[in-house]
CHARMM-style PDB file with segment names, atoms N, HN, CA, C and O in Angstrom:
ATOM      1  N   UNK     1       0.848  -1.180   0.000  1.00  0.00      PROA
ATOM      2  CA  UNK     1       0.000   0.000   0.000  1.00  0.00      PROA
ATOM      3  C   UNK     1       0.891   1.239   0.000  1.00  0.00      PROA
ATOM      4  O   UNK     1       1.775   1.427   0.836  1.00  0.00      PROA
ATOM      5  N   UNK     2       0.537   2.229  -1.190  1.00  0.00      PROA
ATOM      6  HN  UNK     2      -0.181   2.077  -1.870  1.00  0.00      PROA
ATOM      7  CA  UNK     2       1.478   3.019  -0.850  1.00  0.00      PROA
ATOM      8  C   UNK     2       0.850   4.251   0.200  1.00  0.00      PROA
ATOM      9  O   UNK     2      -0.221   4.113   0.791  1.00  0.00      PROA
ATOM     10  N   UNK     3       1.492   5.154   0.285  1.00  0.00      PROA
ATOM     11  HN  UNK     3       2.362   5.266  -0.195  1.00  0.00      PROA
ATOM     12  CA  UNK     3       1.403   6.124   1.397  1.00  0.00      PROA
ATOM     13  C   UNK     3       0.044   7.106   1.238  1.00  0.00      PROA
ATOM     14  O   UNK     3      -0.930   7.343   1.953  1.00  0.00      PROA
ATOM     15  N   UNK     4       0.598   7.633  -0.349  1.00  0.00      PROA
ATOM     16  HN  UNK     4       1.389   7.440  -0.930  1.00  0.00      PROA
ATOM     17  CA  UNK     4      -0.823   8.545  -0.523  1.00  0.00      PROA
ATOM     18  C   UNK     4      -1.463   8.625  -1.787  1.00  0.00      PROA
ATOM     19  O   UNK     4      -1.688   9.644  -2.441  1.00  0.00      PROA
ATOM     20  N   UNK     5      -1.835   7.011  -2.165  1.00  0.00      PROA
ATOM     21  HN  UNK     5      -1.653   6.184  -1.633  1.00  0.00      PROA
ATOM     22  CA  UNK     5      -2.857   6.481  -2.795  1.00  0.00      PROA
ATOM     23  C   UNK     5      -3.561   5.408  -2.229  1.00  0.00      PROA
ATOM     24  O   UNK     5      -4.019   4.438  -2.833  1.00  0.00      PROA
ATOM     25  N   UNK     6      -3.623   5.680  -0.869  1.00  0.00      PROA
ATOM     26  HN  UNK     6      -3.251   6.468  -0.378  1.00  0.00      PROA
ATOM     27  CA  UNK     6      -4.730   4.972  -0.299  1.00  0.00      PROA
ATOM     28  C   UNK     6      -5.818   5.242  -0.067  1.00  0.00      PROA
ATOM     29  O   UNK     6      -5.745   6.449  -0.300  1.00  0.00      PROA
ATOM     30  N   UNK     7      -7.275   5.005   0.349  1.00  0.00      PROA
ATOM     31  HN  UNK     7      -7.334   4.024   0.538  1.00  0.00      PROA
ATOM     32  CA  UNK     7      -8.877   5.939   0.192  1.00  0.00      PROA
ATOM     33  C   UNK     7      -8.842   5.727   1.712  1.00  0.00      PROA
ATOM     34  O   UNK     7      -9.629   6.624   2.013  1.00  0.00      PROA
ATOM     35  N   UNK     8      -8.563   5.293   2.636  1.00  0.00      PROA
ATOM     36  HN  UNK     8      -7.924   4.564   2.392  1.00  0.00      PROA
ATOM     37  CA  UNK     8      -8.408   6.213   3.943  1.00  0.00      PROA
ATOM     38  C   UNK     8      -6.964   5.840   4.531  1.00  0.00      PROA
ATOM     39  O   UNK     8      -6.697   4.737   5.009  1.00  0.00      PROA
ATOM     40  N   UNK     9      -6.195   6.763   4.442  1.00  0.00      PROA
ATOM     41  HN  UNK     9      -6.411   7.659   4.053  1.00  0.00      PROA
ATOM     42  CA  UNK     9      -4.663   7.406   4.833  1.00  0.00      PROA
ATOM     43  C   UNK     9      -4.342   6.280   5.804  1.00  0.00      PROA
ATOM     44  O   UNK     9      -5.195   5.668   6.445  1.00  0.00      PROA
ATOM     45  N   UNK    10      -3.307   6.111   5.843  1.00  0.00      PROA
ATOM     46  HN  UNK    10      -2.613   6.609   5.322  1.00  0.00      PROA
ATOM     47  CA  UNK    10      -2.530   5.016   6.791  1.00  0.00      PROA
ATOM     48  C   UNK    10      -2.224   5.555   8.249  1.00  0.00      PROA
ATOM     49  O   UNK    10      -1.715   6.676   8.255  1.00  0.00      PROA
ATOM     50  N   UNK    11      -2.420   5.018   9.381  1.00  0.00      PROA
ATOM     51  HN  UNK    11      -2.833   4.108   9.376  1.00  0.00      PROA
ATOM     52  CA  UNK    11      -1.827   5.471  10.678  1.00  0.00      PROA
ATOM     53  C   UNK    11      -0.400   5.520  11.127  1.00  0.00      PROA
ATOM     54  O   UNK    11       0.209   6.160  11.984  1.00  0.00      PROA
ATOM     55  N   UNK    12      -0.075   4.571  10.200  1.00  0.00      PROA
ATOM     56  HN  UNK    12      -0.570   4.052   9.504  1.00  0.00      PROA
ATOM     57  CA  UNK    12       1.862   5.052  10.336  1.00  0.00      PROA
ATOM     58  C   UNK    12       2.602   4.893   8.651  1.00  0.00      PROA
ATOM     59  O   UNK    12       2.831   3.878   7.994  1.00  0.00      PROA
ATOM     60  N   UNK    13       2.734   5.720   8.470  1.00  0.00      PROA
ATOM     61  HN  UNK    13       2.548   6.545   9.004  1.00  0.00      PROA
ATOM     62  CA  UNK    13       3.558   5.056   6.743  1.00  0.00      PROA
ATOM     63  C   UNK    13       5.325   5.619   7.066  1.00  0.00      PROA
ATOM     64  O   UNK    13       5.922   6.612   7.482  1.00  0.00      PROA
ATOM     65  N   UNK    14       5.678   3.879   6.424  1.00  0.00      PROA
ATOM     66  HN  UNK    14       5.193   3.072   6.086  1.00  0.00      PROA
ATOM     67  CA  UNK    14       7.326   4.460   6.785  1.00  0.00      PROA
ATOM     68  C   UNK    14       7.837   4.173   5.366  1.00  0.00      PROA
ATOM     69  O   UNK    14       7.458   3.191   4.728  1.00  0.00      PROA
ATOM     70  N   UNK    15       8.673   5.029   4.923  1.00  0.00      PROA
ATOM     71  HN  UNK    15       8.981   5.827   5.442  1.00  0.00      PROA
ATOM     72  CA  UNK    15       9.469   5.010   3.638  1.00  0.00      PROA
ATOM     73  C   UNK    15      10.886   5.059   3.769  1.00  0.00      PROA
ATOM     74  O   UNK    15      11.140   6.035   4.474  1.00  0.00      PROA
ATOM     75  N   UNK    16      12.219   4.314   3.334  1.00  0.00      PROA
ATOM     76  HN  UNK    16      12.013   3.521   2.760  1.00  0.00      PROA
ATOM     77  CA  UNK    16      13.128   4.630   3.185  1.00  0.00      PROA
ATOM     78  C   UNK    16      14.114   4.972   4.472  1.00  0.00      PROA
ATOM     79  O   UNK    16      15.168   5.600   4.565  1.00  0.00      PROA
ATOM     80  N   UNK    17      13.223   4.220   5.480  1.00  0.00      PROA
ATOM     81  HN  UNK    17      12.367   3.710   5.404  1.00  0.00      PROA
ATOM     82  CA  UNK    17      13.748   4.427   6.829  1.00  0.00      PROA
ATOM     83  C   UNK    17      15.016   3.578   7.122  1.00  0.00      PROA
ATOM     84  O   UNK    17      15.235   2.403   6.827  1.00  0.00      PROA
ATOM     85  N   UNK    18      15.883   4.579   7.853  1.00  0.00      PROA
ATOM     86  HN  UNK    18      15.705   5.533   8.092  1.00  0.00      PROA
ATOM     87  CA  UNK    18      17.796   3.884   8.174  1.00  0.00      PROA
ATOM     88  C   UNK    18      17.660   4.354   9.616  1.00  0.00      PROA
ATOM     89  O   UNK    18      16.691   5.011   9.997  1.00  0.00      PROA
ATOM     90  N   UNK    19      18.361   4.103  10.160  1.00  0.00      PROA
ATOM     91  HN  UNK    19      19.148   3.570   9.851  1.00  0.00      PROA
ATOM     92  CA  UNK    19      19.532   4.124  11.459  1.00  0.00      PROA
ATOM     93  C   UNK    19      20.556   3.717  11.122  1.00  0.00      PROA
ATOM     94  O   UNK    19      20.580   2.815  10.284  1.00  0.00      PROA
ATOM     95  N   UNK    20      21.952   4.331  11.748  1.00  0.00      PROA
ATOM     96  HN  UNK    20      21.932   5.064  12.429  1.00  0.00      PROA
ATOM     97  CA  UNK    20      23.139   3.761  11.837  1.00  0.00      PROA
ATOM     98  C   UNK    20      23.914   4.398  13.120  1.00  0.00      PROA
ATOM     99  O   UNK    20      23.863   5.525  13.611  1.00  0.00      PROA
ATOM    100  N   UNK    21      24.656   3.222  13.474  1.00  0.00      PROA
ATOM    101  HN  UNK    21      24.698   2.306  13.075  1.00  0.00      PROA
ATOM    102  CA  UNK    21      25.381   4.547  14.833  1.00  0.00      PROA
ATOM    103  C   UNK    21      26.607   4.244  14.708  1.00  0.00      PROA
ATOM    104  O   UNK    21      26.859   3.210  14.089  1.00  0.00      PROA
ATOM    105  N   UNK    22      27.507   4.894  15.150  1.00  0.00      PROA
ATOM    106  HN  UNK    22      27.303   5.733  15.654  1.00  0.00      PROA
ATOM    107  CA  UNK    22      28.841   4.534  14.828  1.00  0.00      PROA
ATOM    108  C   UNK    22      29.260   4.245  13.322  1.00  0.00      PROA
ATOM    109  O   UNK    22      30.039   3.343  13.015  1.00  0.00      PROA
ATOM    110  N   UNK    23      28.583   5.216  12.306  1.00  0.00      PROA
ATOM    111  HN  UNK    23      27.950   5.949  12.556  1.00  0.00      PROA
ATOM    112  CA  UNK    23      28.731   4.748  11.132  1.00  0.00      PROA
ATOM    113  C   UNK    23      28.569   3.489  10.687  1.00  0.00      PROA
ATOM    114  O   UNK    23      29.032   3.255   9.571  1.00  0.00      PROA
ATOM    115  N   UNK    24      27.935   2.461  11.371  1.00  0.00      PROA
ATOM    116  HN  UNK    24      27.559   2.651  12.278  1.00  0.00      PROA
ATOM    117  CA  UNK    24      27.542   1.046  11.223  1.00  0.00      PROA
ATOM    118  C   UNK    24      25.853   0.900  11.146  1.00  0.00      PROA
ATOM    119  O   UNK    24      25.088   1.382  11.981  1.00  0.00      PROA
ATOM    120  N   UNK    25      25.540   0.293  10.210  1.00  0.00      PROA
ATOM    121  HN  UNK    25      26.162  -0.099   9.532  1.00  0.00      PROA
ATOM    122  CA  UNK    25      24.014   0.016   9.941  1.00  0.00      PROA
ATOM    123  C   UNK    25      23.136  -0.183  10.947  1.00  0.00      PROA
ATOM    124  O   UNK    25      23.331  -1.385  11.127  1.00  0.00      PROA
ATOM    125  N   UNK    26      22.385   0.096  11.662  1.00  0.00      PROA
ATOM    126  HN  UNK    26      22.227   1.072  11.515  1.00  0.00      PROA
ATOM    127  CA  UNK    26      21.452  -0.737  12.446  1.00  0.00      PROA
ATOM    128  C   UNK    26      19.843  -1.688  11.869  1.00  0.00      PROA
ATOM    129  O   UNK    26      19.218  -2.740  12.004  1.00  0.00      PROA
ATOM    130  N   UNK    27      19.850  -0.385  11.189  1.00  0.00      PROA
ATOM    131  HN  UNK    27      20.357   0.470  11.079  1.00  0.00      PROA
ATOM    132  CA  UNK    27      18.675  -1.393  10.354  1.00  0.00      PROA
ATOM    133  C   UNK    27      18.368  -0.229   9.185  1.00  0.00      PROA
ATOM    134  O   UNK    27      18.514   0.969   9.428  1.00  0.00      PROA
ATOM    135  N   UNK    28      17.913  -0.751   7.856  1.00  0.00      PROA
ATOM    136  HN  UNK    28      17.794  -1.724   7.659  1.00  0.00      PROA
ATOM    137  CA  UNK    28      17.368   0.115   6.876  1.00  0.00      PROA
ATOM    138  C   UNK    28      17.641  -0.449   5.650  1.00  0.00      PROA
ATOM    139  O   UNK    28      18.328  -1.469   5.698  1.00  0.00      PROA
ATOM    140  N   UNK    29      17.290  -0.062   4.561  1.00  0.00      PROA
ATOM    141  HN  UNK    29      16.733   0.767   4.522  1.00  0.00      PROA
ATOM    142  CA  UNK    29      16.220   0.990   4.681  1.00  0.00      PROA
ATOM    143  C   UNK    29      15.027  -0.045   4.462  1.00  0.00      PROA
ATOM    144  O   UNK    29      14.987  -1.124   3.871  1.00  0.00      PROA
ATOM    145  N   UNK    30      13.598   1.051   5.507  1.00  0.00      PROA
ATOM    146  HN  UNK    30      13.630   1.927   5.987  1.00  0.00      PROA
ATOM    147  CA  UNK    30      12.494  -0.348   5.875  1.00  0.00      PROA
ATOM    148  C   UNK    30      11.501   0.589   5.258  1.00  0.00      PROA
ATOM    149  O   UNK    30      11.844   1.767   5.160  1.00  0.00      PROA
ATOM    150  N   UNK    31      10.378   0.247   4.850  1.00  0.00      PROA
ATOM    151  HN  UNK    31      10.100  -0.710   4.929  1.00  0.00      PROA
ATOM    152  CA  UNK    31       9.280   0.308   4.653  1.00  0.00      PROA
ATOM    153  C   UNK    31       8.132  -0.295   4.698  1.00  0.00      PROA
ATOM    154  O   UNK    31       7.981  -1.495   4.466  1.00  0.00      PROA
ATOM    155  N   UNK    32       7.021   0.692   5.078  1.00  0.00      PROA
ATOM    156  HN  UNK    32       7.144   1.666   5.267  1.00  0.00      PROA
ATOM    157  CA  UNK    32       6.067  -0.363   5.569  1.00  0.00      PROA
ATOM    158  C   UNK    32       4.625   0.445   6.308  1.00  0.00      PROA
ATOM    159  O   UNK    32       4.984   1.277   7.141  1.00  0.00      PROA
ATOM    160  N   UNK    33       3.827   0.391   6.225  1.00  0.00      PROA
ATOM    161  HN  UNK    33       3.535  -0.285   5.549  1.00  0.00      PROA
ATOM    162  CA  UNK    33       2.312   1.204   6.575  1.00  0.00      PROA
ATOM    163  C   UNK    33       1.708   0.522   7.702  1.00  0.00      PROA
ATOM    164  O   UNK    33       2.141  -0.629   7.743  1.00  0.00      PROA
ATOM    165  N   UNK    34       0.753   0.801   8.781  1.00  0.00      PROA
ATOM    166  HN  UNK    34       0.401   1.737   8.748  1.00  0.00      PROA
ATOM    167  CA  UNK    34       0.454   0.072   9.801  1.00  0.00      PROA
ATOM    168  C   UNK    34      -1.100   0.927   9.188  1.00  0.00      PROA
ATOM    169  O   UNK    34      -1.065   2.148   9.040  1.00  0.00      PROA
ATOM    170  N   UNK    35      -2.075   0.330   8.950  1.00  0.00      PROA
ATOM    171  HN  UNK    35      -2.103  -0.663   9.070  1.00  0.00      PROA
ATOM    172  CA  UNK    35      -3.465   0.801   8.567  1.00  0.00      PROA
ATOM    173  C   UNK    35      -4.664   0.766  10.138  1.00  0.00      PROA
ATOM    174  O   UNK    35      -4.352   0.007  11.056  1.00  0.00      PROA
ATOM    175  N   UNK    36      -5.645   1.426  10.234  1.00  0.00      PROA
ATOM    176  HN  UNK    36      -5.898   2.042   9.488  1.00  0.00      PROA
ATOM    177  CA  UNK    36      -6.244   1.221  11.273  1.00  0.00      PROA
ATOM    178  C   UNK    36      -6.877   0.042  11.681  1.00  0.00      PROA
ATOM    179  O   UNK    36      -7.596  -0.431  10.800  1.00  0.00      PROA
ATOM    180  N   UNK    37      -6.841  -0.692  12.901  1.00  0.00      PROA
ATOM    181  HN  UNK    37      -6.257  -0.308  13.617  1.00  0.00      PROA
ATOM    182  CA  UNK    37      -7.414  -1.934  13.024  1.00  0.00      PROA
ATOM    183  C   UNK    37      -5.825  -2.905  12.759  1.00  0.00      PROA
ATOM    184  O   UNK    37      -5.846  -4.079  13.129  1.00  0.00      PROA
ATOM    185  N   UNK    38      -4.931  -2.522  12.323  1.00  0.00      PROA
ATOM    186  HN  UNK    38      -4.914  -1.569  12.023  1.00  0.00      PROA
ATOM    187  CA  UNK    38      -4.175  -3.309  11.987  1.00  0.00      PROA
ATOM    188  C   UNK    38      -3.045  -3.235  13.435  1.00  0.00      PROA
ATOM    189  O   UNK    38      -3.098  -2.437  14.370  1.00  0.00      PROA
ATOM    190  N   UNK    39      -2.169  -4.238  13.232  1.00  0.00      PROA
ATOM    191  HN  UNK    39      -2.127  -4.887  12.472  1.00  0.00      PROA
ATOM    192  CA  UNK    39      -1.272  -4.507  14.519  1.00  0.00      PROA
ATOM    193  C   UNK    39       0.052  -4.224  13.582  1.00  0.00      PROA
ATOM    194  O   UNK    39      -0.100  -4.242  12.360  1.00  0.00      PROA
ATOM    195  N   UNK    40       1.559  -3.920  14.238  1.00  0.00      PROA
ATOM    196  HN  UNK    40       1.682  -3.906  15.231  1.00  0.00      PROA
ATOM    197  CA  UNK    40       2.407  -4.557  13.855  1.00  0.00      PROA
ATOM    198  C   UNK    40       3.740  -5.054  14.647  1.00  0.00      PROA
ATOM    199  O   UNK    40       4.272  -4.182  15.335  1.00  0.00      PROA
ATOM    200  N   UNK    41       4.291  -6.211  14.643  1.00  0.00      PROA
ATOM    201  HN  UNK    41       3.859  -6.920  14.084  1.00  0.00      PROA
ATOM    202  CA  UNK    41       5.098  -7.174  14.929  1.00  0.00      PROA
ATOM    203  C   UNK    41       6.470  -6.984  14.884  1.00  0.00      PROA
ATOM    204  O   UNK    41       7.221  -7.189  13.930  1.00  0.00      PROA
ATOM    205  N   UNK    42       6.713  -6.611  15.897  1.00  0.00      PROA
ATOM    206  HN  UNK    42       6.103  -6.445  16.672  1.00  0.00      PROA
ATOM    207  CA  UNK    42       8.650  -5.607  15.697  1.00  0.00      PROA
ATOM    208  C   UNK    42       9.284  -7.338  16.528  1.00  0.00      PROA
ATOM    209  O   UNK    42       8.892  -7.515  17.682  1.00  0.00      PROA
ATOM    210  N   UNK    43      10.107  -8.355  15.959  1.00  0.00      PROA
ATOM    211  HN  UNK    43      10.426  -8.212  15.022  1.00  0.00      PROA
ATOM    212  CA  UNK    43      10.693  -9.175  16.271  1.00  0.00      PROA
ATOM    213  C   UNK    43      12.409  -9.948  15.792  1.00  0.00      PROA
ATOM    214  O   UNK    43      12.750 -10.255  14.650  1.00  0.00      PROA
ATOM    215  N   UNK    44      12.815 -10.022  16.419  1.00  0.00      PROA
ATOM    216  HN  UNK    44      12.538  -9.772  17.346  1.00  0.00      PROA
ATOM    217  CA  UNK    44      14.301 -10.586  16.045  1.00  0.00      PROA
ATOM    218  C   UNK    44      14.912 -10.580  17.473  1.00  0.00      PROA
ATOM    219  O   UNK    44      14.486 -10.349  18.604  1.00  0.00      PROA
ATOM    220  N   UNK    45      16.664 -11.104  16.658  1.00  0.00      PROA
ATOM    221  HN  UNK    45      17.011 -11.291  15.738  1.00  0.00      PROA
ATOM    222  CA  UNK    45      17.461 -11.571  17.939  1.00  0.00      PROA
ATOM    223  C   UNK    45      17.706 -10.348  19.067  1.00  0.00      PROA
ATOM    224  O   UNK    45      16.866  -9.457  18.939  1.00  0.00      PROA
ATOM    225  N   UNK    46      18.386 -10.185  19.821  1.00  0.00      PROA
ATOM    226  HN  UNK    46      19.069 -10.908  19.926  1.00  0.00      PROA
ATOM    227  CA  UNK    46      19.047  -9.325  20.744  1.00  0.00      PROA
ATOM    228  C   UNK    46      20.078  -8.519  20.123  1.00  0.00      PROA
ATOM    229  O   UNK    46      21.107  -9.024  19.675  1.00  0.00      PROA
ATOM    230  N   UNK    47      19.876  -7.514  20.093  1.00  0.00      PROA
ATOM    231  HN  UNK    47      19.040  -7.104  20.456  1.00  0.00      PROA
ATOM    232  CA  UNK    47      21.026  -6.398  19.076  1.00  0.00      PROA
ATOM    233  C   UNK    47      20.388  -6.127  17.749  1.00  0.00      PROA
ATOM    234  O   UNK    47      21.090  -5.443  17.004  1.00  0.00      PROA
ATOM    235  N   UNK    48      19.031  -6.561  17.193  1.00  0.00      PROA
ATOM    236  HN  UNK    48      18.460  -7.117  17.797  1.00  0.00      PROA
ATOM    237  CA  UNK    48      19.056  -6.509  15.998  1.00  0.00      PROA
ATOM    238  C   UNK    48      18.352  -4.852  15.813  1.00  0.00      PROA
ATOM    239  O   UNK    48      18.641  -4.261  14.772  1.00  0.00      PROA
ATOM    240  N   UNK    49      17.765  -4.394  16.472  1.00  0.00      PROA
ATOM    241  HN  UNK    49      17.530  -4.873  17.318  1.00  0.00      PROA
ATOM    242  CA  UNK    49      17.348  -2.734  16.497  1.00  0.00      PROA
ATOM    243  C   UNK    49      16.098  -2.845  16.634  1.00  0.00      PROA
ATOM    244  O   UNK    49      15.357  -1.982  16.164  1.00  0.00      PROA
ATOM    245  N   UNK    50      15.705  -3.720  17.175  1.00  0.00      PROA
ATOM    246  HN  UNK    50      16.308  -4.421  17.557  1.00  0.00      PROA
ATOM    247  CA  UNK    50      13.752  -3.501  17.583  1.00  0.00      PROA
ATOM    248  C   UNK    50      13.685  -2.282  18.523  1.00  0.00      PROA
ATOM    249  O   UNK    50      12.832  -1.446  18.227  1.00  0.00      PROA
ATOM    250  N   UNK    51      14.237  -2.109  19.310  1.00  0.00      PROA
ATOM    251  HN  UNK    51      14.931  -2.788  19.551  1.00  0.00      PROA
ATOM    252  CA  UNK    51      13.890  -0.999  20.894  1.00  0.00      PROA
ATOM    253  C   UNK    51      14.361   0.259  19.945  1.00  0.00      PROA
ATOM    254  O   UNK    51      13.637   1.217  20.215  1.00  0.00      PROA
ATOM    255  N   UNK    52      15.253   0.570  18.999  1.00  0.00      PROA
ATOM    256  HN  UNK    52      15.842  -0.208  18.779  1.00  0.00      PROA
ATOM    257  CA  UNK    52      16.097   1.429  18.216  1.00  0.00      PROA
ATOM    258  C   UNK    52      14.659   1.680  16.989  1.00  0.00      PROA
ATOM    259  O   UNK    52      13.990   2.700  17.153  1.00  0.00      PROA
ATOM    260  N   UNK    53      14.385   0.993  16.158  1.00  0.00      PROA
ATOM    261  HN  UNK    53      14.928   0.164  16.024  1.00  0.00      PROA
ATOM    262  CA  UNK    53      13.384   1.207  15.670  1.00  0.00      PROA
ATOM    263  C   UNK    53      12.164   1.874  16.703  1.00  0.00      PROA
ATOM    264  O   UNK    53      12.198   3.104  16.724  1.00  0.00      PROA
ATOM    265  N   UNK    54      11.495   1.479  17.239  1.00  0.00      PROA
ATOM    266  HN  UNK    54      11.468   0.480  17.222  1.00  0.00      PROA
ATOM    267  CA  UNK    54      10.651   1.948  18.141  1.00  0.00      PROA
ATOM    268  C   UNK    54      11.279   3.934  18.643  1.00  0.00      PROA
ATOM    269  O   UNK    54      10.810   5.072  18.613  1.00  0.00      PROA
ATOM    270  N   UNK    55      12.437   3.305  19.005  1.00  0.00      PROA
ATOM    271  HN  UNK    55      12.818   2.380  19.029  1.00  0.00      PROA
ATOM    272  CA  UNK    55      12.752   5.270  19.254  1.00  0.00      PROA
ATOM    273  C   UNK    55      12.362   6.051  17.853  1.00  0.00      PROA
ATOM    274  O   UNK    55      11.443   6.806  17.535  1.00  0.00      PROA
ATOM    275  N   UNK    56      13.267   5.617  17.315  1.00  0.00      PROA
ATOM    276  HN  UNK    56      14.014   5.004  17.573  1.00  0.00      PROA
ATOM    277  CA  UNK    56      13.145   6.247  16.343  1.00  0.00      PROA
ATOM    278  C   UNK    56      11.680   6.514  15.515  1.00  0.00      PROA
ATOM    279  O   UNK    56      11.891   7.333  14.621  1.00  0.00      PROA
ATOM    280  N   UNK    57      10.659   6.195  15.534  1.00  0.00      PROA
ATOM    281  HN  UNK    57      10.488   5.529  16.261  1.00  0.00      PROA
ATOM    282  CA  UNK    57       9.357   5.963  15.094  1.00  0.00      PROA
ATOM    283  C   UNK    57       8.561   7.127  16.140  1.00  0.00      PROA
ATOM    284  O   UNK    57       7.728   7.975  15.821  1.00  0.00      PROA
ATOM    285  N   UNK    58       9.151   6.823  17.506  1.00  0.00      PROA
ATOM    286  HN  UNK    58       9.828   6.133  17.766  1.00  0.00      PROA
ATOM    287  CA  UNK    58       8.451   7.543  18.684  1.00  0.00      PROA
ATOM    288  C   UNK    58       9.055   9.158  18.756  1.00  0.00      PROA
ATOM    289  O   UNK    58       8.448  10.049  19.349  1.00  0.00      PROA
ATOM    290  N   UNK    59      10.565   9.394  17.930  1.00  0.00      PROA
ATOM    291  HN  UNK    59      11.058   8.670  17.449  1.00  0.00      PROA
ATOM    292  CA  UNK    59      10.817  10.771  17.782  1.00  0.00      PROA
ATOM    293  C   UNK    59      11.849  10.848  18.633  1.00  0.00      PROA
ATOM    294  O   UNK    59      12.280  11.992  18.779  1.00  0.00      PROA
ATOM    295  N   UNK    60      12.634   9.613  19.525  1.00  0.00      PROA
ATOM    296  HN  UNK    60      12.284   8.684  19.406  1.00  0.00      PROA
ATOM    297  CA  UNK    60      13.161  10.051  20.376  1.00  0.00      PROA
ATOM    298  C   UNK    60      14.622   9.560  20.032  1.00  0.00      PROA
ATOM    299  O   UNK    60      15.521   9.867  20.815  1.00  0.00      PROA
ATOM    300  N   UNK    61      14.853   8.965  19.131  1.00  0.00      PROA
ATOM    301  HN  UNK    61      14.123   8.716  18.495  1.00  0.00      PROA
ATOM    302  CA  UNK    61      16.145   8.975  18.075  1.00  0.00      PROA
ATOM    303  C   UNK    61      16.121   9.922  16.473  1.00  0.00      PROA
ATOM    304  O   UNK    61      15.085  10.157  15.851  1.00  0.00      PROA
ATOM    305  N   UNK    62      17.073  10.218  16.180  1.00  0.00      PROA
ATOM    306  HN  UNK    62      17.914  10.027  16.685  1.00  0.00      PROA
ATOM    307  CA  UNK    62      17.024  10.822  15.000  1.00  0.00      PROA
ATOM    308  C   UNK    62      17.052   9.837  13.619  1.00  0.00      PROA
ATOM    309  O   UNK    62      17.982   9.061  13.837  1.00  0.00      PROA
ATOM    310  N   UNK    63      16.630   9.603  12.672  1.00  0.00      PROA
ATOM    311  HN  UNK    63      15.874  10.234  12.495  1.00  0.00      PROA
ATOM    312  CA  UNK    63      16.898   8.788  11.587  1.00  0.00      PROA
ATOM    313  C   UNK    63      17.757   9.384  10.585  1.00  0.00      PROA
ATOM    314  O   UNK    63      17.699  10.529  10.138  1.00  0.00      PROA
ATOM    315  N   UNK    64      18.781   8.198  10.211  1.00  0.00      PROA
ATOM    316  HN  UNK    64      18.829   7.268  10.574  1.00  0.00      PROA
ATOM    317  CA  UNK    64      19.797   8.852   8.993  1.00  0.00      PROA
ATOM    318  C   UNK    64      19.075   9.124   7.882  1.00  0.00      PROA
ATOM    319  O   UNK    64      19.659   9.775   7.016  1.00  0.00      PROA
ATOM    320  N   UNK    65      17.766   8.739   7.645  1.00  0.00      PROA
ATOM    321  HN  UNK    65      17.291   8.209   8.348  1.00  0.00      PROA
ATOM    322  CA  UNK    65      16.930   8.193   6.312  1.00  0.00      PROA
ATOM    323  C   UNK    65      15.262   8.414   6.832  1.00  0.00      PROA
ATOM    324  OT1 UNK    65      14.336   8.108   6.080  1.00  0.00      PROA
TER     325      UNK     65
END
């Protein structure tokens, strides 16, 4: 689904989203829409950037992307 050709607007739309720290990748680039009624599923190992994603989404990290 893209961002803004949908007939009712998405509650989160992510495009082209990075982190990196230390000049090293953390995760990117992601994309991906969370629609109303809908859930979404942040999962992987330990270190992989779930809690880092989440800041960053919440405003409280900066994104390279």
């Amino acid at each position: 689904m893209s961002c803004a050709q949908s007939s009712s607007p998405p509650l989160l739309c992510v495009r082209d989203l990075a982190f990196s720290r230390d000049d090293l990748p953390v995760f990117g680039p992601l994309e991906f829409t969370v629609g109303a009624g809908e859930a979404l599923l942040v999962q992987g190992d330990n270190g992989a950037g779930k809690t880092t994603l989440l800041r960053v989404l919440a405003g409280l990290l900066r994104a390279d992307a």
